[in-house]
PyMOL Python script that loads the backbone (N, CA, C, O; Angstrom):
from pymol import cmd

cmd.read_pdbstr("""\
ATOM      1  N   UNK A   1       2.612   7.472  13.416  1.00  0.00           N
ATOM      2  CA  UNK A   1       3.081   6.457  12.487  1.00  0.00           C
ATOM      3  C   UNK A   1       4.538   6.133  12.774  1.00  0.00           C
ATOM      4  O   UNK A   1       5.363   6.967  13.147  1.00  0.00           O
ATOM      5  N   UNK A   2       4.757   4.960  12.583  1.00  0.00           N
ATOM      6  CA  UNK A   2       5.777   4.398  12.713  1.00  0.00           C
ATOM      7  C   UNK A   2       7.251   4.392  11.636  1.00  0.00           C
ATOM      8  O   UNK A   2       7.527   3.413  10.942  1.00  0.00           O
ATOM      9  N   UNK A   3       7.923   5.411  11.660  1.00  0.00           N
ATOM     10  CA  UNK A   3       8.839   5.370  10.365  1.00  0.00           C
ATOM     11  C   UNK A   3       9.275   4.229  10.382  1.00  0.00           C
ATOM     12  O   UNK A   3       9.432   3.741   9.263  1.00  0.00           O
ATOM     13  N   UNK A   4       9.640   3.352  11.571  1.00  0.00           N
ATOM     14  CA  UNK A   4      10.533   1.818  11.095  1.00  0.00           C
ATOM     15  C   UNK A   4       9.769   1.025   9.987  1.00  0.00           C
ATOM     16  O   UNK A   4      10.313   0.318   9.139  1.00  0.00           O
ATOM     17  N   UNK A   5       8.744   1.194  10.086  1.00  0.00           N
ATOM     18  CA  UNK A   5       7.870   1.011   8.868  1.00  0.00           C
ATOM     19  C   UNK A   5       8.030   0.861   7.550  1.00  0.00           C
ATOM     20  O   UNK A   5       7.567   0.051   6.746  1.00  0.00           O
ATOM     21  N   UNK A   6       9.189   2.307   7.401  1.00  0.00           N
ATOM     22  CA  UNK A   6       8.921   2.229   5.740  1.00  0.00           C
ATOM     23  C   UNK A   6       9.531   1.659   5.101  1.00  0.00           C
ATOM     24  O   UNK A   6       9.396   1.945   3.911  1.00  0.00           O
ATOM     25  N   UNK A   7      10.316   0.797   5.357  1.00  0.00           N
ATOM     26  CA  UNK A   7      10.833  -0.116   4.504  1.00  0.00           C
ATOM     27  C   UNK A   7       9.766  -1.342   4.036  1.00  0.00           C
ATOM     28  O   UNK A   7       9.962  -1.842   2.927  1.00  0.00           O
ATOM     29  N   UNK A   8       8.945  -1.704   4.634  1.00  0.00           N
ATOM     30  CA  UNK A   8       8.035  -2.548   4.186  1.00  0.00           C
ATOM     31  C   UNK A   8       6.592  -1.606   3.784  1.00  0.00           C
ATOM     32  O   UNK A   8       5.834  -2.290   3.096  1.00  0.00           O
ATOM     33  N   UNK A   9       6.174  -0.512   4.000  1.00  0.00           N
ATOM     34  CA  UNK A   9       5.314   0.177   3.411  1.00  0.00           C
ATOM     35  C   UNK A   9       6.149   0.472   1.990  1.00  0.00           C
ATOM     36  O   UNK A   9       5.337   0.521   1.066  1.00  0.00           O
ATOM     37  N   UNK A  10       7.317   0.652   1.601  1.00  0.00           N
ATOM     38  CA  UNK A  10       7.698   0.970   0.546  1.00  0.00           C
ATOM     39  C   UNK A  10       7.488  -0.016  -0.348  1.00  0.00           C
ATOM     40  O   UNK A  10       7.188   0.165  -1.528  1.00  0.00           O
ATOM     41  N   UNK A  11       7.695  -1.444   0.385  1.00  0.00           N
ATOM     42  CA  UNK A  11       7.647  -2.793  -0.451  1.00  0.00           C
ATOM     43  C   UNK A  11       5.929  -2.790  -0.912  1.00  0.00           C
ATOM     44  O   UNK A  11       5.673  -2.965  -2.103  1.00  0.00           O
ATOM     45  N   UNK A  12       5.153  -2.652  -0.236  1.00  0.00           N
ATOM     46  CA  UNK A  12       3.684  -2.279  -0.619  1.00  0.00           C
ATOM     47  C   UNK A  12       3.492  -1.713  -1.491  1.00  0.00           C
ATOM     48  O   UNK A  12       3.141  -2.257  -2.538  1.00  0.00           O
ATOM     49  N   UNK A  13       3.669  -0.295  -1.360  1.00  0.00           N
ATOM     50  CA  UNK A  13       3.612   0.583  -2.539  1.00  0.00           C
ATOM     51  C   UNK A  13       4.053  -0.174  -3.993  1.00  0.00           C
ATOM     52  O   UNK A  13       3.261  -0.408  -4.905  1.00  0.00           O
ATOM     53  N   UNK A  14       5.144  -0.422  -3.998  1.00  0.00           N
ATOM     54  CA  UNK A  14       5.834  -0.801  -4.714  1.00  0.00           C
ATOM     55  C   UNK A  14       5.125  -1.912  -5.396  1.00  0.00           C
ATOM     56  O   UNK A  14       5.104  -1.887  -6.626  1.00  0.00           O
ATOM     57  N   UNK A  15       4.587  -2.807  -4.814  1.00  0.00           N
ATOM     58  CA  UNK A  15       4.040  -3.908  -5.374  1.00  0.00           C
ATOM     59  C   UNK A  15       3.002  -3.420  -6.018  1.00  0.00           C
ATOM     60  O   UNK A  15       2.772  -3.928  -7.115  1.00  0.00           O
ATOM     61  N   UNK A  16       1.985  -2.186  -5.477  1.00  0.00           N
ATOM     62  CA  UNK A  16       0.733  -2.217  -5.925  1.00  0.00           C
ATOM     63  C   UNK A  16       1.378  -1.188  -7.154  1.00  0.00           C
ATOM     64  O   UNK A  16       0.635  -1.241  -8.134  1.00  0.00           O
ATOM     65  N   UNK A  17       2.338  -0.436  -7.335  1.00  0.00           N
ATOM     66  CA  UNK A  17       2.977   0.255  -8.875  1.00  0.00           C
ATOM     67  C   UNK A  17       3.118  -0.758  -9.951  1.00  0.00           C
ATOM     68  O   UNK A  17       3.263  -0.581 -11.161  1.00  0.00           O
ATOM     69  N   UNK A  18       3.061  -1.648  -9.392  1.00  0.00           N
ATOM     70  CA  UNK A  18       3.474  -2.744 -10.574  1.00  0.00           C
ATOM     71  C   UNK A  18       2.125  -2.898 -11.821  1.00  0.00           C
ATOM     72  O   UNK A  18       2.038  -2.854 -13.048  1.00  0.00           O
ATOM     73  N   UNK A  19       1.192  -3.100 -10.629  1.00  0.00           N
ATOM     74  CA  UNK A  19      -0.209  -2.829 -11.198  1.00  0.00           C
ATOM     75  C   UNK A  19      -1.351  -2.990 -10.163  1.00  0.00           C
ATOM     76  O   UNK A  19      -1.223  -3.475  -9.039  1.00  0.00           O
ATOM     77  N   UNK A  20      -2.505  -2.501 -10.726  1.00  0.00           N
ATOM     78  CA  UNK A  20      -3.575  -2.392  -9.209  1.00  0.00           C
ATOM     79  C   UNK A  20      -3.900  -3.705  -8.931  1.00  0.00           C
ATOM     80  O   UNK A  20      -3.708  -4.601  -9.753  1.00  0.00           O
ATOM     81  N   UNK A  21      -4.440  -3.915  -7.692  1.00  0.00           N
ATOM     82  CA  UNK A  21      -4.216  -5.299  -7.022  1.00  0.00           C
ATOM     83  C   UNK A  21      -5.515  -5.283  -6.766  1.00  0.00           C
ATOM     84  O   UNK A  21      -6.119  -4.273  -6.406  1.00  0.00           O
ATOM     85  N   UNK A  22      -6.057  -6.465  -6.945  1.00  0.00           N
ATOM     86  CA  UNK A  22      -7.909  -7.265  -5.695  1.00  0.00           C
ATOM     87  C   UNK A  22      -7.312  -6.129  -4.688  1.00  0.00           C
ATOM     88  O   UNK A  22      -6.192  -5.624  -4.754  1.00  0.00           O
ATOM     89  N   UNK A  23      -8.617  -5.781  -3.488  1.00  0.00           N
ATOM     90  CA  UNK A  23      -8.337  -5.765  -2.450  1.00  0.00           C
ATOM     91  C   UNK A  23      -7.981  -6.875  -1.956  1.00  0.00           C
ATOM     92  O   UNK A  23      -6.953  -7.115  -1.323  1.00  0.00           O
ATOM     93  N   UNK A  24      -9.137  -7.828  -2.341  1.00  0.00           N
ATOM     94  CA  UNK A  24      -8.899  -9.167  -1.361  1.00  0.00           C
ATOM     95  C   UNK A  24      -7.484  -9.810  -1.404  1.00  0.00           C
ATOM     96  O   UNK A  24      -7.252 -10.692  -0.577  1.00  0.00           O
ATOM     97  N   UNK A  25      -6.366  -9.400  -2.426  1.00  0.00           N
ATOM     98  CA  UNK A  25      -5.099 -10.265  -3.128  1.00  0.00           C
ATOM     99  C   UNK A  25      -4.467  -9.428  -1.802  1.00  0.00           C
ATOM    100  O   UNK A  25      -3.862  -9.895  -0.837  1.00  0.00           O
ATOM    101  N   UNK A  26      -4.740  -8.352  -2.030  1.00  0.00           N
ATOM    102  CA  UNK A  26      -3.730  -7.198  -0.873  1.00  0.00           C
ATOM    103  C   UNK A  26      -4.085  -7.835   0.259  1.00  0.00           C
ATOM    104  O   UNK A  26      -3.225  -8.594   0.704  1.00  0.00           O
ATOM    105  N   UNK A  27      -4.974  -7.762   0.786  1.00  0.00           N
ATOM    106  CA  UNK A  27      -5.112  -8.219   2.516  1.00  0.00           C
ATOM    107  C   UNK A  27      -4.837  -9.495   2.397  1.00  0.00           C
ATOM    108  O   UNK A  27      -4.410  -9.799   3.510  1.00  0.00           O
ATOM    109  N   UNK A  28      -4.818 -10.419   1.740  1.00  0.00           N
ATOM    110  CA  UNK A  28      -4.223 -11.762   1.752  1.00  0.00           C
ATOM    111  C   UNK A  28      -2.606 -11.512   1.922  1.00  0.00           C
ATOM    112  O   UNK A  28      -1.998 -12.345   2.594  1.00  0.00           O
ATOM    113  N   UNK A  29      -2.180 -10.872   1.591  1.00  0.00           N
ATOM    114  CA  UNK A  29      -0.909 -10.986   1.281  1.00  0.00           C
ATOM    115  C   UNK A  29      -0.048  -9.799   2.129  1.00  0.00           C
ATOM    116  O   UNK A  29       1.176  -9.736   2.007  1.00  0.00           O
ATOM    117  N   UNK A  30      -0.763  -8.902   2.963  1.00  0.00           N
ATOM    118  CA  UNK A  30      -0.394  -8.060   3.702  1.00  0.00           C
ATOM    119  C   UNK A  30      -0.812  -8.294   5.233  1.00  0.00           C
ATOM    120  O   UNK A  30      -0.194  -7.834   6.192  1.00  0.00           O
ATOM    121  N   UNK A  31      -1.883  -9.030   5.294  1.00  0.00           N
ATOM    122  CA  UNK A  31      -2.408  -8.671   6.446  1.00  0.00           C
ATOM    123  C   UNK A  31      -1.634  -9.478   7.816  1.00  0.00           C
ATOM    124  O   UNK A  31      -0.752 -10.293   7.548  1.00  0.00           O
ATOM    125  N   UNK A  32      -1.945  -9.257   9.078  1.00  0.00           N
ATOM    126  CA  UNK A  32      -0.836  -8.999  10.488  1.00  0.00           C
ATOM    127  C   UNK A  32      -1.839  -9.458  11.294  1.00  0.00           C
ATOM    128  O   UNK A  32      -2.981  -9.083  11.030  1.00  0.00           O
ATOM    129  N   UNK A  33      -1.633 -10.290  12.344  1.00  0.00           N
ATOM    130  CA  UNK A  33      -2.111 -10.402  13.384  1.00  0.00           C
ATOM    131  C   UNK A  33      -1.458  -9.626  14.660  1.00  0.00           C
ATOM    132  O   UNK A  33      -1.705  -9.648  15.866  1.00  0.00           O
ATOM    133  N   UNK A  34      -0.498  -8.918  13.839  1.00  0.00           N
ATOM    134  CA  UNK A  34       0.558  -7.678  14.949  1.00  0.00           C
ATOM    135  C   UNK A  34      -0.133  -6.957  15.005  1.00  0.00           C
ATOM    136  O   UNK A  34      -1.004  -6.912  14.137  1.00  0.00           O
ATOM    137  N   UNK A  35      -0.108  -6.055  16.015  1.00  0.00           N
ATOM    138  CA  UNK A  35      -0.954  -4.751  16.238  1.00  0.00           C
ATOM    139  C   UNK A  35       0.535  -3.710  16.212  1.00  0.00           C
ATOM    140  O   UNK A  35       0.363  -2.543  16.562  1.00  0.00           O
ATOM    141  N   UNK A  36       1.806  -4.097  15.846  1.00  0.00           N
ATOM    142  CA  UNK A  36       2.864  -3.029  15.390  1.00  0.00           C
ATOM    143  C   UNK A  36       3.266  -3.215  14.473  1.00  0.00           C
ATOM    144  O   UNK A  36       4.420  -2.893  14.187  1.00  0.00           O
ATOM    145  N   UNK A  37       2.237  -3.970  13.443  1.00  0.00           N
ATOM    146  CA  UNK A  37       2.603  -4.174  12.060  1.00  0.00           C
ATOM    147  C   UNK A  37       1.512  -3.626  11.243  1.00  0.00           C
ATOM    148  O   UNK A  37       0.747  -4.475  10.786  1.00  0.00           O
ATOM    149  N   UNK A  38       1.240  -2.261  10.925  1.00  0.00           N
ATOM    150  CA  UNK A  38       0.115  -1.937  10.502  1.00  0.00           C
ATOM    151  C   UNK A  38       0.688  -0.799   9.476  1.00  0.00           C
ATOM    152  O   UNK A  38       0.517   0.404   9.673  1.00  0.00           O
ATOM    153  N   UNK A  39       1.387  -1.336   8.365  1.00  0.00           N
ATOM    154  CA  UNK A  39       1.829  -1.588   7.104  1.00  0.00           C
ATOM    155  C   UNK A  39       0.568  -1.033   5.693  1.00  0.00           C
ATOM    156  O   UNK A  39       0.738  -0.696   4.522  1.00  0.00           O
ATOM    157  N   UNK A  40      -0.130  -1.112   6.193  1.00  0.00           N
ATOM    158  CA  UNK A  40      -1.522  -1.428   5.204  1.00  0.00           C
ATOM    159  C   UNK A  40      -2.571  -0.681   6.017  1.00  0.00           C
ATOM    160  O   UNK A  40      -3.708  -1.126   5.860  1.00  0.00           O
ATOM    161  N   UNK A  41      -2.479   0.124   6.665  1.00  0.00           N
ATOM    162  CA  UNK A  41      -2.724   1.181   7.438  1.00  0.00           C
ATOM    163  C   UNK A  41      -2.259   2.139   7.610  1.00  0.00           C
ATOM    164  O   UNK A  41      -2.870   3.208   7.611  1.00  0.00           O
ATOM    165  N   UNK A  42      -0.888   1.979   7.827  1.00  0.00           N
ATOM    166  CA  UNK A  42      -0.380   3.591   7.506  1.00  0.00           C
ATOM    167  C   UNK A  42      -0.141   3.865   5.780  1.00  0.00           C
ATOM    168  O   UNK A  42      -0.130   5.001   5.306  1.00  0.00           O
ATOM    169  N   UNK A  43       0.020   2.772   5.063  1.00  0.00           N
ATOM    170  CA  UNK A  43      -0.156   2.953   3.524  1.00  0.00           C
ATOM    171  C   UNK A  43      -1.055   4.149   3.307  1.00  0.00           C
ATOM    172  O   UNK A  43      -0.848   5.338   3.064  1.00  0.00           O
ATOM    173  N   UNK A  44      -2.384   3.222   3.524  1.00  0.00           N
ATOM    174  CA  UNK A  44      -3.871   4.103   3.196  1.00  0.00           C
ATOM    175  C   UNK A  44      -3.610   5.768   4.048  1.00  0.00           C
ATOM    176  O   UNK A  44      -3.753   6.845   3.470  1.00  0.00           O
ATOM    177  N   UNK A  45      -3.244   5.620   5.381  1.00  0.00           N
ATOM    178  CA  UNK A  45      -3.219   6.847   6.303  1.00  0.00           C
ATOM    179  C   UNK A  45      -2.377   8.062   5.819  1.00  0.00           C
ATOM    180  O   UNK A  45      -2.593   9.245   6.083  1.00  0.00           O
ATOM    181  N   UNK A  46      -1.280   7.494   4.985  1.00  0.00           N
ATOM    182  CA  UNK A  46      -0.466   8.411   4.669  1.00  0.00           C
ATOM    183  C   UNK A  46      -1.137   8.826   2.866  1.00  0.00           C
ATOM    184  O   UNK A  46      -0.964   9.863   2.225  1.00  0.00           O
ATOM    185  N   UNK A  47      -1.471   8.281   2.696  1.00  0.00           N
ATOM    186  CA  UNK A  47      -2.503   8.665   1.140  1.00  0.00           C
ATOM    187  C   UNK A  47      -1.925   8.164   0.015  1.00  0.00           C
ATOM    188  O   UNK A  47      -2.230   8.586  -1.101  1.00  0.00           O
ATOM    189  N   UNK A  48      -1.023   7.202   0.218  1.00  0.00           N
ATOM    190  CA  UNK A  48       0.154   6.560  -0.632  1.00  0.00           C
ATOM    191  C   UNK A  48      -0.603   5.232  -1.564  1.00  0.00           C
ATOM    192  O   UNK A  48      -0.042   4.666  -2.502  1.00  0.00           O
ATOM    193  N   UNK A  49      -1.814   4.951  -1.119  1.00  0.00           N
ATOM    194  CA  UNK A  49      -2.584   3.860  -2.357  1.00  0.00           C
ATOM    195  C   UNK A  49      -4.248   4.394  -1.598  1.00  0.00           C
ATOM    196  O   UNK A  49      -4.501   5.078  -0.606  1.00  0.00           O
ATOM    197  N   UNK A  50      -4.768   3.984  -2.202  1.00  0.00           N
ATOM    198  CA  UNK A  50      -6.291   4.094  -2.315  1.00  0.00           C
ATOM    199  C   UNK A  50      -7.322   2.793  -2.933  1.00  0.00           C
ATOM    200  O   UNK A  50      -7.259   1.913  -3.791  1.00  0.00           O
ATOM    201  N   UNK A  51      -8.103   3.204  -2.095  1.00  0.00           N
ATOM    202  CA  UNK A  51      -9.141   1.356  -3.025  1.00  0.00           C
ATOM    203  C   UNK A  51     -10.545   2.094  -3.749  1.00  0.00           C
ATOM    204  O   UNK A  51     -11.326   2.850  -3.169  1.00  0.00           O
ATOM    205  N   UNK A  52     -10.587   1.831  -4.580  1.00  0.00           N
ATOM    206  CA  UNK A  52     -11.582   1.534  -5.408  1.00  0.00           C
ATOM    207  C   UNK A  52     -12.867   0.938  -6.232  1.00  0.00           C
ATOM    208  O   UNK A  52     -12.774   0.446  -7.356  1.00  0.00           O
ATOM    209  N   UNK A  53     -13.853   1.040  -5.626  1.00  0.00           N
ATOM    210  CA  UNK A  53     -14.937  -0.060  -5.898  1.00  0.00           C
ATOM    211  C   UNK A  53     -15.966  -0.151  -5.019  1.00  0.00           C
ATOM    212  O   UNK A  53     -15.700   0.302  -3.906  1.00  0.00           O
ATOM    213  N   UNK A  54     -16.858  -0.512  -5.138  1.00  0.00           N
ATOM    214  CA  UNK A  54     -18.355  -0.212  -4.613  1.00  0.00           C
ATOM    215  C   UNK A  54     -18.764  -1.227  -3.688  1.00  0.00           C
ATOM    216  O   UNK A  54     -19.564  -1.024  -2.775  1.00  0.00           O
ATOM    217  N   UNK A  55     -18.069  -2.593  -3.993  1.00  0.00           N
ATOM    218  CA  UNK A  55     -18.260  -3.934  -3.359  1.00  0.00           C
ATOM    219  C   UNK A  55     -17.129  -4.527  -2.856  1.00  0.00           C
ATOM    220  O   UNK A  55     -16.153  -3.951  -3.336  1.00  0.00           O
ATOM    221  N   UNK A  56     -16.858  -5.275  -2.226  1.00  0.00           N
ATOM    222  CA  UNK A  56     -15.396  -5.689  -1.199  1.00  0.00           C
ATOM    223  C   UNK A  56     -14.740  -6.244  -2.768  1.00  0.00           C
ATOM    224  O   UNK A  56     -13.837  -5.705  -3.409  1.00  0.00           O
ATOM    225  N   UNK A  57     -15.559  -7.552  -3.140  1.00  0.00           N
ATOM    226  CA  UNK A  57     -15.109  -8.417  -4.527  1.00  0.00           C
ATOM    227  C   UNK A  57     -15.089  -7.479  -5.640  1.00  0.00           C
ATOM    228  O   UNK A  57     -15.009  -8.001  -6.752  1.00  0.00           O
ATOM    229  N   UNK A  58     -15.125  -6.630  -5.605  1.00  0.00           N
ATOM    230  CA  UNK A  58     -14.672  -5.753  -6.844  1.00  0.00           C
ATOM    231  C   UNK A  58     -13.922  -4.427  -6.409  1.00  0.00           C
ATOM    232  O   UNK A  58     -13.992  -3.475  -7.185  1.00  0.00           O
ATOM    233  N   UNK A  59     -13.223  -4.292  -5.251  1.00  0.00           N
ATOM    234  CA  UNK A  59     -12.695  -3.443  -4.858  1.00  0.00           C
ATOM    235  C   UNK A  59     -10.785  -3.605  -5.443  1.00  0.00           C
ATOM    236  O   UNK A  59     -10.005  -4.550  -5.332  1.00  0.00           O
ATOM    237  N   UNK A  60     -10.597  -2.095  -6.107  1.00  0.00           N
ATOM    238  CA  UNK A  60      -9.414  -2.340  -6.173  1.00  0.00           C
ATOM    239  C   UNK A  60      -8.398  -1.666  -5.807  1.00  0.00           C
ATOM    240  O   UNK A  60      -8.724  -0.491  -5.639  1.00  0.00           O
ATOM    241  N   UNK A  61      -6.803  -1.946  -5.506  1.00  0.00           N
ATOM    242  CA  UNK A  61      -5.836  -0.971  -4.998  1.00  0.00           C
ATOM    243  C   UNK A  61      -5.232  -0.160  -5.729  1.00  0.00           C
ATOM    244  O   UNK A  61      -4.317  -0.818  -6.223  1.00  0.00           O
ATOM    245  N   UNK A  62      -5.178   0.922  -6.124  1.00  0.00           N
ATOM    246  CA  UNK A  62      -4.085   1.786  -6.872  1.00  0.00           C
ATOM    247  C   UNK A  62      -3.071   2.801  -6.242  1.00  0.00           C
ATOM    248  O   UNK A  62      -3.564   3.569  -5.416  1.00  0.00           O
ATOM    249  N   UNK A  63      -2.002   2.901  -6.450  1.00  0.00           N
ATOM    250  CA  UNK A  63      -0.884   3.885  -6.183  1.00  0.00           C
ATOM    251  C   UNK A  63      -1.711   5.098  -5.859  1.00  0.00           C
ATOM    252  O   UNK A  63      -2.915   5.218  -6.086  1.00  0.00           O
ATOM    253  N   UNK A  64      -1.154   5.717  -5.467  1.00  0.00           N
ATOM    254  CA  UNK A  64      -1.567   7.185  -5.375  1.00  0.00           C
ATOM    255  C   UNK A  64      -0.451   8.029  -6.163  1.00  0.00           C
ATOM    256  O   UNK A  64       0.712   7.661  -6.330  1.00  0.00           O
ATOM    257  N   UNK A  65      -0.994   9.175  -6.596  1.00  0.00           N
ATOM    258  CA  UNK A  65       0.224  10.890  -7.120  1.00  0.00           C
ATOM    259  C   UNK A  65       1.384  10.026  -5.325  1.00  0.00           C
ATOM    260  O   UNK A  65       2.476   9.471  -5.449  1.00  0.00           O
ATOM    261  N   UNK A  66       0.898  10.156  -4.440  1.00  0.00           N
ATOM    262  CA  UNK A  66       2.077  10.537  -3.352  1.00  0.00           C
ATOM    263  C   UNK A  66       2.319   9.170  -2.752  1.00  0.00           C
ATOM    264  O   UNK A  66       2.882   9.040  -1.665  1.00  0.00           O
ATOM    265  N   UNK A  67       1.894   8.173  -3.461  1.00  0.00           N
ATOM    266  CA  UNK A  67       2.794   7.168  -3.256  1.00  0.00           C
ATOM    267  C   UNK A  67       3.669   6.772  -4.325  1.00  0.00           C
ATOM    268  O   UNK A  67       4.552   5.981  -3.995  1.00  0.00           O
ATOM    269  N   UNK A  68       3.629   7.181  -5.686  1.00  0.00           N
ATOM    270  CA  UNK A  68       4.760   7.476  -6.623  1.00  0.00           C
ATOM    271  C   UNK A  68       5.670   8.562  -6.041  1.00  0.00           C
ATOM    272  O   UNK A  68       6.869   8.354  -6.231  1.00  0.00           O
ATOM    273  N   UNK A  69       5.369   9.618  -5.405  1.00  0.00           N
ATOM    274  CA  UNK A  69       6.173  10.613  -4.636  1.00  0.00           C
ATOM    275  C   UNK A  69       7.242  10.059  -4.084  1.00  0.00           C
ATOM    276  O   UNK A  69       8.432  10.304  -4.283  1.00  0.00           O
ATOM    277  N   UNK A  70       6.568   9.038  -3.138  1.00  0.00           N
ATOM    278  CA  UNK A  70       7.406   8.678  -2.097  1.00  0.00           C
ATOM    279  C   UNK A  70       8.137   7.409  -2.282  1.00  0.00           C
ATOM    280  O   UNK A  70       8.770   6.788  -1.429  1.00  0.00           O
ATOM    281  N   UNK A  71       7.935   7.088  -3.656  1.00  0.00           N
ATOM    282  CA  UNK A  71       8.735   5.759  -4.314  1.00  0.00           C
ATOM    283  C   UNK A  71      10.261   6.555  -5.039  1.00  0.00           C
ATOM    284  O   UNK A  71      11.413   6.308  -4.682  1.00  0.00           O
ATOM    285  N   UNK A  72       9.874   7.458  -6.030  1.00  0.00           N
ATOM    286  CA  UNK A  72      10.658   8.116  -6.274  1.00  0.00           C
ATOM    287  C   UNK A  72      11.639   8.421  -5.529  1.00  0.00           C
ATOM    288  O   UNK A  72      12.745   8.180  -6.012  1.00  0.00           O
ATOM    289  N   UNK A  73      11.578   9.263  -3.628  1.00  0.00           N
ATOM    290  CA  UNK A  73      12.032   9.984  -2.913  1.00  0.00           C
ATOM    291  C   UNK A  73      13.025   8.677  -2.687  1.00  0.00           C
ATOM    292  O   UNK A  73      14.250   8.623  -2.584  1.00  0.00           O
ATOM    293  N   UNK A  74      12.274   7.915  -2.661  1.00  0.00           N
ATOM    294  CA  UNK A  74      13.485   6.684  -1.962  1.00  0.00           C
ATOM    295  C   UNK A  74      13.989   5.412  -2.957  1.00  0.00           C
ATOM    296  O   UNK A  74      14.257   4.257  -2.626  1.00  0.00           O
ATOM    297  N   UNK A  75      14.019   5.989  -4.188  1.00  0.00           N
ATOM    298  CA  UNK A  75      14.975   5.480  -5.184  1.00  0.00           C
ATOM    299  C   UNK A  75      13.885   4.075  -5.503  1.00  0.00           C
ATOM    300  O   UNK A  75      14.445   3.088  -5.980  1.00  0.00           O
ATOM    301  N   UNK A  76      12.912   4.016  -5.339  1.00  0.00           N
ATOM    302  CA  UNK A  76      12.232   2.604  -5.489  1.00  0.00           C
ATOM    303  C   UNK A  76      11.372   2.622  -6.967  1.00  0.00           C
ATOM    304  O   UNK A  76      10.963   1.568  -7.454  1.00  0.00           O
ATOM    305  N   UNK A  77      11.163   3.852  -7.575  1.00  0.00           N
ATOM    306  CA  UNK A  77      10.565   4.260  -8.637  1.00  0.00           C
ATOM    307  C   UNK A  77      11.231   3.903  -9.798  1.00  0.00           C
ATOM    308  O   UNK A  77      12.270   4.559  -9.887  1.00  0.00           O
ATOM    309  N   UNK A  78      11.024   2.912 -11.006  1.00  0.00           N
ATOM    310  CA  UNK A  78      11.429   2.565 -12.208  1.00  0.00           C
ATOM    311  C   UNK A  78      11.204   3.418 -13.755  1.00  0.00           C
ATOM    312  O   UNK A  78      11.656   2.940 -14.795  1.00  0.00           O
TER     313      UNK A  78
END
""", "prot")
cmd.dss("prot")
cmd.show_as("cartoon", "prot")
cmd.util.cbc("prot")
cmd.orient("prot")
């Protein structure tokens, strides 16, 4: 994983603390045609949000315990 990263994995996190998100709102709004922009991949990889739901259209994003961890660690936590 890419630490240059975390400044915009933090912005992720961060957004989905606000409150849980569509999947579909998240990959609209995250997704890369970079293959060194994988933001929303190391999110999930590092265990920092999680999705929820049985069907794509009802799938949803929530924070994780260790992506509040790691909001906290870096002063981004309210």
């Amino acid at each position: 994983m890419d630490k240059g990263l975390d400044p915009l994995i933090l912005d992720l996190v961060e957004w989905v603390a606000r409150e849980p998100r569509a999947y579909s709102d998240l990959i609209d709004a995250w997704r890369t045609s970079c293959p060194r922009l994988t933001v929303w991949e190391d999110a999930v990889d590092r265990g920092l949000v999680r999705r929820e739901g049985a069907r794509i259209s009802e799938t949803m994003v929530h924070v994780t315990d260790q992506g509040l961890d790691f909001l906290r660690a870096n002063g981004r936590l309210h």
